[in-house]
C-alpha positions as CSV (number, residue, x, y, z in Angstrom):
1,X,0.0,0.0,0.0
2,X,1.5,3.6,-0.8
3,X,0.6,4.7,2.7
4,X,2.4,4.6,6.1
5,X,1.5,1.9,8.3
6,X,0.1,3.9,10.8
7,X,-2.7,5.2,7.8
8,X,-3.5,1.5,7.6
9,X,-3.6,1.3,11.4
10,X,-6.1,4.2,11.6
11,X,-8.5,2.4,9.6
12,X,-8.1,-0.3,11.6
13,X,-8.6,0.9,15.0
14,X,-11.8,3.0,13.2
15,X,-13.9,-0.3,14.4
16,X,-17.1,1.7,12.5
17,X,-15.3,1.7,9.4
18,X,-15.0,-2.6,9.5
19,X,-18.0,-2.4,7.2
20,X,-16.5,-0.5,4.6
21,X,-13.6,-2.8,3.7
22,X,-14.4,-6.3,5.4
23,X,-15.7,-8.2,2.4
24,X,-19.3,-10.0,3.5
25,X,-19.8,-7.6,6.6
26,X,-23.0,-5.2,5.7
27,X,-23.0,-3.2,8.4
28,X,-21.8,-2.0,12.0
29,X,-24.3,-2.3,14.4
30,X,-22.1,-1.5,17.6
31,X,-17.9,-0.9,19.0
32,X,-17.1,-2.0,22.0
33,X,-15.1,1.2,24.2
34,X,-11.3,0.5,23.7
35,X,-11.7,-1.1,20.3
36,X,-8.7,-2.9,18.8
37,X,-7.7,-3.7,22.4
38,X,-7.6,-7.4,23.4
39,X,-11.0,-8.4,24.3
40,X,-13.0,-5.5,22.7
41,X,-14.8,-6.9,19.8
42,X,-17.3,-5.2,16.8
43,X,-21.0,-6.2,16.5
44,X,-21.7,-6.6,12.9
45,X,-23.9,-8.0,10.9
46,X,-22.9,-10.8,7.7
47,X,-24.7,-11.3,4.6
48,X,-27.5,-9.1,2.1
49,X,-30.2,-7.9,3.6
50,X,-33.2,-9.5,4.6
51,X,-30.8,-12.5,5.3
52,X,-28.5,-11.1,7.3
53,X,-26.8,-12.9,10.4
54,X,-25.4,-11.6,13.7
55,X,-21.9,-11.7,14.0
56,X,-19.2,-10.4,16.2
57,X,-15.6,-9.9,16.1
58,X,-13.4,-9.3,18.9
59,X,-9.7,-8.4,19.0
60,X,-7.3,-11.5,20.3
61,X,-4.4,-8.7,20.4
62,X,-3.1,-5.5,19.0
63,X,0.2,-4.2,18.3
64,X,0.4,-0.6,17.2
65,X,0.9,-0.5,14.3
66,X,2.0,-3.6,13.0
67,X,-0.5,-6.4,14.1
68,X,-3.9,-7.3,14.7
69,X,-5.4,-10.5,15.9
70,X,-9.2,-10.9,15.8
71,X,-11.5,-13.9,16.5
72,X,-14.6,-14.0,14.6
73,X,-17.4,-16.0,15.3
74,X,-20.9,-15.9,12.8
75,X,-23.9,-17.4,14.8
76,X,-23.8,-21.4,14.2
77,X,-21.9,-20.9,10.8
78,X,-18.8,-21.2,13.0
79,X,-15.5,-19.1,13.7
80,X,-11.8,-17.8,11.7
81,X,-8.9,-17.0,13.5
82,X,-7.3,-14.1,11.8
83,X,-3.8,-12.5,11.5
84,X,-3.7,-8.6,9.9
85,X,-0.1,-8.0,9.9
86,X,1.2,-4.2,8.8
87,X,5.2,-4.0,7.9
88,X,6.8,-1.1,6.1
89,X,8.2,-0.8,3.1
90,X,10.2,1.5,0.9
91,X,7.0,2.9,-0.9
92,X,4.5,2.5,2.3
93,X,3.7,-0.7,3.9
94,X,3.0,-4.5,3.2
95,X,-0.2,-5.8,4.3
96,X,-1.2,-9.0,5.3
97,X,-4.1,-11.3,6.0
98,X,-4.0,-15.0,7.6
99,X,-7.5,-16.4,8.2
100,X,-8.1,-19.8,9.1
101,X,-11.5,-21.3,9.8
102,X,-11.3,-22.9,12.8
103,X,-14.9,-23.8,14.4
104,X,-18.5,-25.0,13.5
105,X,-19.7,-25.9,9.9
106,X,-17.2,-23.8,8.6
107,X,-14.1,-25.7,9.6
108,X,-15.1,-29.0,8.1
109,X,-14.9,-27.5,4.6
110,X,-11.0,-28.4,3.2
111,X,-8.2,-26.9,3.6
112,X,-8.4,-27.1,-0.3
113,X,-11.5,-25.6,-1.2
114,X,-10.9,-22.9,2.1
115,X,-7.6,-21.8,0.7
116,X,-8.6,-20.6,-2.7
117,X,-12.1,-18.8,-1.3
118,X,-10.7,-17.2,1.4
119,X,-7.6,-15.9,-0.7
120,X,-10.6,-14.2,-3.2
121,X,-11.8,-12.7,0.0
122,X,-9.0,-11.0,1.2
123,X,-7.9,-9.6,-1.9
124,X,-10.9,-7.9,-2.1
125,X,-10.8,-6.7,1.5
126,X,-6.9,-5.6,1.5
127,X,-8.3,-4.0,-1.7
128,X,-10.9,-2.1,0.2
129,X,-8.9,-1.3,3.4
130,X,-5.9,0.0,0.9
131,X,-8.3,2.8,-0.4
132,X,-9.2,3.9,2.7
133,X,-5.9,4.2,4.3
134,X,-4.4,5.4,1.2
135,X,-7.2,8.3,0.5
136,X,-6.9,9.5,4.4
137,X,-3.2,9.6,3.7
138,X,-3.3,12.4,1.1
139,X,-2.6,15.6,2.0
């Protein structure tokens, strides 16, 4: 991204922007006070509307400016473990996402099939989140 890491960082910590550059999250329906911190979590919802489902997401650690580790759990779908890690780089910053589904329905699908899917995801999300940070960046 062709932005500092701590532009990526703001968007980040901005727990009410999540819906604006998590792919499959439609809106923000709550942030829990001292959101990224461990244990503070966003309450958003999954899915299109009229068939949307409750989910939440709550931070598993944060380290200013470089990592964030979040837990997120959709109703009985089941939960992904996932690693946002920020590093800089001679033209901004390298951006990274690890998510591994790791409970419920979810988990049983392969490794295989899960790979490919979420890798489609993320592209589109660090796509998303790069705008953001990379527009708030500008001078």
């Amino acid at each position: 991204m062709r932005c500092r890491p701590s532009d990526v960082w703001a968007v980040l910590a901005d727990g009410w922007s999540y819906g604006l550059w998590v792919v499959g999250a439609a809106r923000v329906r709550d942030v829990d006070p001292g959101w990224p911190d461990a244990g503070a979590g966003i309450h958003h919802s999954v899915g299109v509307w009229p068939a949307l489902v409750h989910d939440t997401t709550r931070s598993t650690g944060a380290e200013a400016p470089h990592r964030l580790q979040l837990r997120a759990q959709a109703w009985l779908l089941g939960g992904a473990a996932i690693d946002i890690r920020v590093e800089p780089h001679d033209q901004g910053c390298v951006v990274t996402i690890d998510e591994r589904l790791d409970s419920g329905p979810a988990a049983l699908v392969p490794s295989l099939v899960q790979g490919p899917a979420l890798m489609w995801r993320n592209s589109e999300t660090l796509r998303r989140l790069s705008f953001i940070a990379e527009g708030r960046s500008r001078p």
